[in-house]
N, C-alpha and C positions, 0 to 999 in steps of 0.2 A: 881432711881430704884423704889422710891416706887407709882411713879408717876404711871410707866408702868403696876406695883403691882394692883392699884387699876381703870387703863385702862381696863386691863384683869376681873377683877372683875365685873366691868361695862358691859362686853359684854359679858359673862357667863349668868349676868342675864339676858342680853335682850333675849340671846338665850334663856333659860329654857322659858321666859315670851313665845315666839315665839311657844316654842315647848307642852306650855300647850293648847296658843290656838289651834293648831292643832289638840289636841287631842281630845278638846273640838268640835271642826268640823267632825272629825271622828266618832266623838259619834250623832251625829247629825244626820248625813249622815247615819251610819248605824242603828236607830233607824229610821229615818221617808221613808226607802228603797227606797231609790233616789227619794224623790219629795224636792223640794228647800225651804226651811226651811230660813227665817231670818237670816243673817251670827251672830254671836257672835259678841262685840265688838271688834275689831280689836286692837292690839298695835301698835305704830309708825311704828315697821319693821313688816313685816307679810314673814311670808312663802309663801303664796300666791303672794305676790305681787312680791318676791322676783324670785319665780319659777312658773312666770304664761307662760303658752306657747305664744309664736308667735301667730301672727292669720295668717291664708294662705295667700301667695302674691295671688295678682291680677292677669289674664293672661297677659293683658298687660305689668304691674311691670316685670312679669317671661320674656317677649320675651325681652325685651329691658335688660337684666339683661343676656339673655344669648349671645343676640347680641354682649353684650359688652366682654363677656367671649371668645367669638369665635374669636376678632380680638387678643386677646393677645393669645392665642391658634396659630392661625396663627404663629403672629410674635417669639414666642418660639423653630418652627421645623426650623428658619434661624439662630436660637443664634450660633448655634456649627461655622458658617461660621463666622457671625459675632467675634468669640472672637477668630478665628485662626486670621482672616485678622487685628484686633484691634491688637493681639500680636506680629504678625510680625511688623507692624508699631511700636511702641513701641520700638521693638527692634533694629529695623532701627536709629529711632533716636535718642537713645541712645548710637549704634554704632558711627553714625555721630557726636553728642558730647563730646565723647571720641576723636575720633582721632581730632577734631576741637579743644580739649584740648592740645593734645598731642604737634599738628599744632604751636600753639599760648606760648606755654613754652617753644618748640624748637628755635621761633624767639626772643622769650624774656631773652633768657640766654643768659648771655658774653657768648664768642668765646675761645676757650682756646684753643692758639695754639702754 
Protein backbone atom coordinates (compact mmCIF):
# COMPACT_ATOMS: atom_id res chain seq x y z
CA UNK A 1 0.00 0.00 0.00
CA UNK A 2 2.40 2.35 0.65
CA UNK A 3 3.92 1.80 -2.74
CA UNK A 4 0.53 2.93 -4.40
CA UNK A 5 0.67 5.80 -1.42
CA UNK A 6 3.68 7.34 -2.92
CA UNK A 7 2.73 6.41 -6.85
CA UNK A 8 -0.23 8.77 -6.32
CA UNK A 9 1.99 11.28 -4.63
CA UNK A 10 4.42 11.13 -7.65
CA UNK A 11 1.77 11.99 -10.05
CA UNK A 12 -0.15 14.82 -8.01
CA UNK A 13 3.04 16.41 -8.45
CA UNK A 14 3.73 15.93 -11.90
CA UNK A 15 0.14 17.21 -12.42
CA UNK A 16 0.56 20.55 -10.27
CA UNK A 17 4.32 20.79 -12.09
CA UNK A 18 2.02 20.50 -15.53
CA UNK A 19 -0.62 22.73 -14.39
CA UNK A 20 1.96 25.61 -13.20
CA UNK A 21 3.29 25.46 -16.50
CA UNK A 22 0.20 26.04 -18.12
CA UNK A 23 -0.42 28.97 -16.23
CA UNK A 24 2.79 30.25 -16.81
CA UNK A 25 1.81 30.09 -20.75
CA UNK A 26 -1.54 31.66 -20.02
CA UNK A 27 0.18 34.39 -18.60
CA UNK A 28 2.39 34.69 -21.51
CA UNK A 29 -0.25 34.57 -24.14
CA UNK A 30 -2.38 36.90 -22.48
CA UNK A 31 0.39 39.44 -21.79
CA UNK A 32 2.21 39.57 -25.31
CA UNK A 33 -1.85 39.53 -27.03
CA UNK A 34 -1.25 36.65 -29.18
CA UNK A 35 2.17 37.08 -30.78
CA UNK A 36 4.35 33.84 -30.08
CA UNK A 37 6.57 34.48 -27.34
CA UNK A 38 9.47 31.73 -26.45
CA UNK A 39 7.47 28.68 -24.85
CA UNK A 40 8.64 28.26 -20.95
CA UNK A 41 10.53 25.35 -20.28
CA UNK A 42 8.53 22.46 -20.65
CA UNK A 43 8.41 19.39 -17.89
CA UNK A 44 8.57 15.77 -19.05
CA UNK A 45 4.68 15.53 -19.36
CA UNK A 46 3.16 18.88 -20.75
CA UNK A 47 -0.35 19.57 -21.31
CA UNK A 48 0.30 20.64 -24.49
CA UNK A 49 1.83 17.73 -25.65
CA UNK A 50 -0.67 15.72 -23.92
CA UNK A 51 -3.82 17.87 -25.53
CA UNK A 52 -2.23 19.00 -28.77
CA UNK A 53 -5.04 18.77 -31.58
CA UNK A 54 -4.79 16.47 -34.56
CA UNK A 55 -3.55 18.23 -37.70
CA UNK A 56 -6.31 17.89 -40.49
CA UNK A 57 -6.30 14.67 -42.61
CA UNK A 58 -5.21 15.13 -46.07
CA UNK A 59 -8.09 14.86 -48.89
CA UNK A 60 -6.62 11.99 -50.11
CA UNK A 61 -6.04 10.16 -46.37
CA UNK A 62 -10.13 11.48 -46.08
CA UNK A 63 -11.32 9.77 -49.56
CA UNK A 64 -9.53 6.47 -48.95
CA UNK A 65 -10.71 6.63 -45.32
CA UNK A 66 -14.22 7.05 -46.36
CA UNK A 67 -13.84 4.56 -49.20
CA UNK A 68 -13.01 2.14 -46.68
CA UNK A 69 -16.00 3.28 -44.33
CA UNK A 70 -18.58 2.87 -47.22
CA UNK A 71 -17.68 -0.88 -47.82
CA UNK A 72 -18.55 -1.88 -44.21
CA UNK A 73 -21.63 0.40 -44.44
CA UNK A 74 -22.47 -1.71 -47.29
CA UNK A 75 -21.89 -4.97 -45.73
CA UNK A 76 -23.82 -3.93 -42.33
CA UNK A 77 -27.77 -3.36 -44.23
CA UNK A 78 -27.14 -7.54 -45.19
CA UNK A 79 -26.15 -8.36 -41.23
CA UNK A 80 -29.98 -8.93 -40.28
CA UNK A 81 -30.06 -11.55 -43.26
CA UNK A 82 -26.95 -12.73 -42.59
CA UNK A 83 -27.56 -13.72 -38.56
CA UNK A 84 -31.17 -15.13 -39.36
CA UNK A 85 -29.65 -17.63 -42.03
CA UNK A 86 -26.34 -18.15 -39.56
CA UNK A 87 -29.21 -19.04 -36.87
CA UNK A 88 -31.11 -21.14 -38.49
CA UNK A 89 -28.09 -23.25 -39.66
CA UNK A 90 -27.00 -23.54 -36.20
CA UNK A 91 -30.03 -24.67 -35.29
CA UNK A 92 -30.23 -27.26 -37.77
CA UNK A 93 -27.22 -28.77 -36.81
CA UNK A 94 -27.65 -28.87 -33.62
CA UNK A 95 -31.03 -30.47 -34.11
CA UNK A 96 -29.10 -33.07 -36.35
CA UNK A 97 -26.81 -33.88 -33.38
CA UNK A 98 -29.31 -34.34 -31.08
CA UNK A 99 -31.16 -36.84 -32.80
CA UNK A 100 -27.61 -38.36 -34.31
CA UNK A 101 -27.26 -38.75 -30.38
CA UNK A 102 -30.29 -39.92 -29.61
CA UNK A 103 -29.75 -42.45 -32.96
CA UNK A 104 -26.44 -43.86 -31.57
CA UNK A 105 -27.57 -44.61 -27.50
CA UNK A 106 -30.67 -46.21 -29.03
CA UNK A 107 -28.26 -48.70 -31.01
CA UNK A 108 -25.83 -48.96 -28.19
CA UNK A 109 -28.17 -49.95 -25.38
CA UNK A 110 -28.79 -53.68 -24.43
CA UNK A 111 -32.21 -54.88 -25.55
CA UNK A 112 -34.43 -55.63 -22.68
CA UNK A 113 -36.82 -57.78 -23.70
Amino acid sequence: MPDRLQDLQQQRARLLEVLKWLEQEIMNESRSGGARPEPAAKPGLTAASVLRPASPMPADDEAAAEEILAQYRDASRSAPENIRTGCITYFALALGLLIAAVVVWYLLTPKRH
